[in-house]
PyMOL commands that place a pseudoatom at each C-alpha (Angstrom):
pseudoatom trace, name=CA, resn=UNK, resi=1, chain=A, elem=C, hetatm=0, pos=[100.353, -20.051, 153.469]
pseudoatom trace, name=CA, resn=UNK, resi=2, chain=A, elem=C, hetatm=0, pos=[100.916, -21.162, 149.691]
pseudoatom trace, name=CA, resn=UNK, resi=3, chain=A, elem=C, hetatm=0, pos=[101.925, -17.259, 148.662]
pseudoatom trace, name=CA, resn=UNK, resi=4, chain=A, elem=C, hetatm=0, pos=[102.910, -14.988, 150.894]
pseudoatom trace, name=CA, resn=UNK, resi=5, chain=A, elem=C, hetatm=0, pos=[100.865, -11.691, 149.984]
pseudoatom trace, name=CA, resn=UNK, resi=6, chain=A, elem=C, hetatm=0, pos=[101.960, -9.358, 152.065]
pseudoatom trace, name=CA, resn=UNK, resi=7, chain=A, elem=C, hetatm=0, pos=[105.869, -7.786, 152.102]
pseudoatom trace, name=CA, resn=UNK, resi=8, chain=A, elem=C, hetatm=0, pos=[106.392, -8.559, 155.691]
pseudoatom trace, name=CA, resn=UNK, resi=9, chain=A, elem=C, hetatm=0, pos=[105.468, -12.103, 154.666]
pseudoatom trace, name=CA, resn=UNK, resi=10, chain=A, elem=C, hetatm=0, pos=[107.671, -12.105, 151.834]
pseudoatom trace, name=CA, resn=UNK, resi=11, chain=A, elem=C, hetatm=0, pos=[110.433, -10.671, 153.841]
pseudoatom trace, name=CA, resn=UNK, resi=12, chain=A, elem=C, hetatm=0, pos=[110.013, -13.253, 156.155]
pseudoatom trace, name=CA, resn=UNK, resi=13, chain=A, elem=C, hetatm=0, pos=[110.396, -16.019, 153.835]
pseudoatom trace, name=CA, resn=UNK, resi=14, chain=A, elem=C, hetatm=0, pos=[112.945, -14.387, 151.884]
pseudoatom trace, name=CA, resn=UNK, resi=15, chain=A, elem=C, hetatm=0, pos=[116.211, -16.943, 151.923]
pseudoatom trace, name=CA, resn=UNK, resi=16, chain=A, elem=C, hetatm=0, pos=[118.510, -14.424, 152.970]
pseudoatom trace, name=CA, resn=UNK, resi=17, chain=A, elem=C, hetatm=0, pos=[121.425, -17.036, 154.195]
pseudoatom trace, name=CA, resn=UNK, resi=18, chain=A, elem=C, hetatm=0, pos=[120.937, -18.709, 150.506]
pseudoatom trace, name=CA, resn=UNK, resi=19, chain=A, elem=C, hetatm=0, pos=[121.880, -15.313, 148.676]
pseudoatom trace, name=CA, resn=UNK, resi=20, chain=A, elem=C, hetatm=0, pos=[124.437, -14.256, 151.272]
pseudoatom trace, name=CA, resn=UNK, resi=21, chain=A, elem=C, hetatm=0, pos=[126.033, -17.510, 150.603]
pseudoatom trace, name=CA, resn=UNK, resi=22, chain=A, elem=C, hetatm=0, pos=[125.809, -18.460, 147.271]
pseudoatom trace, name=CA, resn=UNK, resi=23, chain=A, elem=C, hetatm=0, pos=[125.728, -14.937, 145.337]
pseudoatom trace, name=CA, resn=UNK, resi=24, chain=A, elem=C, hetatm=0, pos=[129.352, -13.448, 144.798]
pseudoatom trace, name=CA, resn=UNK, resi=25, chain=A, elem=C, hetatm=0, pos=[128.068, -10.018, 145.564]
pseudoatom trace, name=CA, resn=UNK, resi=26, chain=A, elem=C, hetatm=0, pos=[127.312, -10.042, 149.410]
pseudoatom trace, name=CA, resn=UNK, resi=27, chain=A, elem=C, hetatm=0, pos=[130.947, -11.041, 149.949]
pseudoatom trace, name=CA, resn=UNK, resi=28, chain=A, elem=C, hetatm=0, pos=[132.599, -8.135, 147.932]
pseudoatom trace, name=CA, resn=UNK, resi=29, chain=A, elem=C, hetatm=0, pos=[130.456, -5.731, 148.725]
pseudoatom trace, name=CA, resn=UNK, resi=30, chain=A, elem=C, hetatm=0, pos=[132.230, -4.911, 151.668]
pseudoatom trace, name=CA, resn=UNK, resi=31, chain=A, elem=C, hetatm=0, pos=[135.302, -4.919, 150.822]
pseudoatom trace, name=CA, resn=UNK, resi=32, chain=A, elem=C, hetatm=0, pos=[135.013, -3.031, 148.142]
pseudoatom trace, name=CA, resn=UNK, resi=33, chain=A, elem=C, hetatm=0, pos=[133.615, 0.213, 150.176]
pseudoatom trace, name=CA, resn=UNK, resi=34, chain=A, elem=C, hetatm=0, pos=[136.787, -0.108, 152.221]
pseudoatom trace, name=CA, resn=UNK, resi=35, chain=A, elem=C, hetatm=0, pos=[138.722, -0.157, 149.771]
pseudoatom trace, name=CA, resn=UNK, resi=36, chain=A, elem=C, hetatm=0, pos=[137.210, 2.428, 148.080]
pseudoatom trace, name=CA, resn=UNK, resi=37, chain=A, elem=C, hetatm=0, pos=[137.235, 4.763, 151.214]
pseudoatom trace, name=CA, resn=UNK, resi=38, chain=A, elem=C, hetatm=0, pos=[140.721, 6.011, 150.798]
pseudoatom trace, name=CA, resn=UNK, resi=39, chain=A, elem=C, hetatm=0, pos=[139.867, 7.060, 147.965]
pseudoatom trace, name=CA, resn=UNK, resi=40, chain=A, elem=C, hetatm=0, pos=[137.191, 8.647, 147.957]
pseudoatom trace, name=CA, resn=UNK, resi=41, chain=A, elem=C, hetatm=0, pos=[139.008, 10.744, 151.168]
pseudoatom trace, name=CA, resn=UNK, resi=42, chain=A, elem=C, hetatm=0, pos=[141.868, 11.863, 148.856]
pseudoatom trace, name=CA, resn=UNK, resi=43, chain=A, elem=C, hetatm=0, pos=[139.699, 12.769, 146.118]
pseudoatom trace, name=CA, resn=UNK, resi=44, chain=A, elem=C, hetatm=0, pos=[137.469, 15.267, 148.560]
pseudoatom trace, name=CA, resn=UNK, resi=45, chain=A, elem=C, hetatm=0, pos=[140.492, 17.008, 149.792]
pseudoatom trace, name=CA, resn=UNK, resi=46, chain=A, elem=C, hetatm=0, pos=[142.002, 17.441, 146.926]
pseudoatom trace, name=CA, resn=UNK, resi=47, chain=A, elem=C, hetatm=0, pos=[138.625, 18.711, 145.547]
pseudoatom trace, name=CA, resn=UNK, resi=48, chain=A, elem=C, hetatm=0, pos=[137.799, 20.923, 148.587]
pseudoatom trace, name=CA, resn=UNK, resi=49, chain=A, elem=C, hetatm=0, pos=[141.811, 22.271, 149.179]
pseudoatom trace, name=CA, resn=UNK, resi=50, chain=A, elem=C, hetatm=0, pos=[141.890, 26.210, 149.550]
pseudoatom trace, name=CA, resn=UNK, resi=51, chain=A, elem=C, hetatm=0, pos=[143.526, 26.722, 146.368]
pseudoatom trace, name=CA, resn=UNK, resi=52, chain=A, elem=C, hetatm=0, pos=[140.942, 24.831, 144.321]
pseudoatom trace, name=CA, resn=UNK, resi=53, chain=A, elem=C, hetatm=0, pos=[138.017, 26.574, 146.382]
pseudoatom trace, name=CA, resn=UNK, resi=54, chain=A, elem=C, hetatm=0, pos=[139.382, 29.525, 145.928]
pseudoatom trace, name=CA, resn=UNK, resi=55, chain=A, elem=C, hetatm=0, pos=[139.787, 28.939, 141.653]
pseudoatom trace, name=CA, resn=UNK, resi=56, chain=A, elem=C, hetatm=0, pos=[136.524, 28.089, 141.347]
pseudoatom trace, name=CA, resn=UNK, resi=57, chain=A, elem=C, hetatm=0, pos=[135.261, 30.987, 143.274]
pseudoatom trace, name=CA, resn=UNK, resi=58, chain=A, elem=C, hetatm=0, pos=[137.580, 33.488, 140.403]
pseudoatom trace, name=CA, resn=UNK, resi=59, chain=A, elem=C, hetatm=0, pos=[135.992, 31.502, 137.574]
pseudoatom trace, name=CA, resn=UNK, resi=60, chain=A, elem=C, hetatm=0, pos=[132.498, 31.711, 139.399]
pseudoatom trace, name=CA, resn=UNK, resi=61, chain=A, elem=C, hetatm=0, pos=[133.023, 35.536, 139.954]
pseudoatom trace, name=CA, resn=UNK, resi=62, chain=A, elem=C, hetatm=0, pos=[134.686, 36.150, 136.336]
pseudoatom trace, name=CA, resn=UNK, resi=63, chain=A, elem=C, hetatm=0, pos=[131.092, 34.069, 134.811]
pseudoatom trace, name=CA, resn=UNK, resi=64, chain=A, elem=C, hetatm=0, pos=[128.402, 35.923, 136.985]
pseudoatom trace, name=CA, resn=UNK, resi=65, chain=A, elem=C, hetatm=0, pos=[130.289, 39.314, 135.812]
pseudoatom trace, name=CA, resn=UNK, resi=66, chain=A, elem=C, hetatm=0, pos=[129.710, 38.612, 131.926]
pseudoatom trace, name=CA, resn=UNK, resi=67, chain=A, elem=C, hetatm=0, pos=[126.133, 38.086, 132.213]
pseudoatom trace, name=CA, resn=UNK, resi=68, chain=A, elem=C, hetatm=0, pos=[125.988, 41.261, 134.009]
for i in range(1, 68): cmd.bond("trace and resi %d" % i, "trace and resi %d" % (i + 1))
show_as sticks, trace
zoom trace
Protein backbone atom coordinates (compact mmCIF):
# COMPACT_ATOMS: atom_id res chain seq x y z
CA UNK A 1 0.00 0.00 0.00
CA UNK A 2 1.59 3.42 -1.27
CA UNK A 3 -0.72 5.54 1.48
CA UNK A 4 -2.09 4.13 4.17
CA UNK A 5 -5.83 5.49 4.25
CA UNK A 6 -7.17 4.26 7.02
CA UNK A 7 -5.97 5.24 10.94
CA UNK A 8 -5.39 1.71 11.89
CA UNK A 9 -3.11 1.66 8.85
CA UNK A 10 -1.46 4.71 9.75
CA UNK A 11 -1.06 3.59 13.26
CA UNK A 12 0.46 0.67 12.09
CA UNK A 13 3.07 2.26 10.13
CA UNK A 14 3.58 4.94 12.49
CA UNK A 15 7.60 4.79 13.52
CA UNK A 16 6.97 4.78 17.04
CA UNK A 17 10.69 3.43 18.10
CA UNK A 18 12.05 6.46 15.73
CA UNK A 19 10.17 9.20 17.91
CA UNK A 20 10.69 7.40 21.20
CA UNK A 21 14.27 7.48 20.36
CA UNK A 22 15.20 10.39 18.71
CA UNK A 23 12.60 13.10 20.14
CA UNK A 24 13.75 14.57 23.63
CA UNK A 25 10.21 14.48 24.84
CA UNK A 26 9.38 10.68 25.32
CA UNK A 27 12.37 10.50 27.68
CA UNK A 28 11.33 13.42 30.07
CA UNK A 29 8.06 12.91 30.03
CA UNK A 30 8.23 10.59 32.69
CA UNK A 31 10.23 11.89 34.81
CA UNK A 32 8.85 14.87 34.93
CA UNK A 33 5.26 13.51 36.30
CA UNK A 34 7.28 11.99 39.12
CA UNK A 35 8.76 14.63 39.89
CA UNK A 36 5.98 16.64 39.75
CA UNK A 37 3.87 14.24 41.99
CA UNK A 38 5.11 15.50 45.27
CA UNK A 39 4.04 18.33 44.43
CA UNK A 40 1.15 18.31 43.30
CA UNK A 41 0.33 16.05 46.80
CA UNK A 42 1.47 19.00 48.99
CA UNK A 43 -0.32 21.49 47.09
CA UNK A 44 -3.88 19.42 47.50
CA UNK A 45 -3.48 19.16 51.17
CA UNK A 46 -2.59 22.25 51.78
CA UNK A 47 -5.54 23.35 49.54
CA UNK A 48 -8.08 20.86 51.04
CA UNK A 49 -6.69 21.27 55.06
CA UNK A 50 -9.74 21.91 57.50
CA UNK A 51 -8.80 25.34 58.16
CA UNK A 52 -8.74 26.41 54.51
CA UNK A 53 -12.12 24.41 53.85
CA UNK A 54 -13.51 25.80 56.48
CA UNK A 55 -12.39 29.80 55.26
CA UNK A 56 -13.72 29.36 52.18
CA UNK A 57 -16.95 28.04 53.42
CA UNK A 58 -17.17 31.77 55.85
CA UNK A 59 -16.34 33.73 52.69
CA UNK A 60 -18.85 31.48 50.64
CA UNK A 61 -21.55 31.98 53.41
CA UNK A 62 -20.64 35.86 54.03
CA UNK A 63 -21.10 36.22 49.65
CA UNK A 64 -24.43 34.18 49.26
CA UNK A 65 -25.78 36.44 52.34
CA UNK A 66 -25.21 39.89 50.41
CA UNK A 67 -27.05 38.91 47.44
CA UNK A 68 -29.79 37.96 49.67
Amino acid sequence: MKFPYTFTAKVAQFPFKFYVKNNWIWRYYPIAIVLCIPIFNSISKLANSPENVAKWAEIRRKEAAEHH
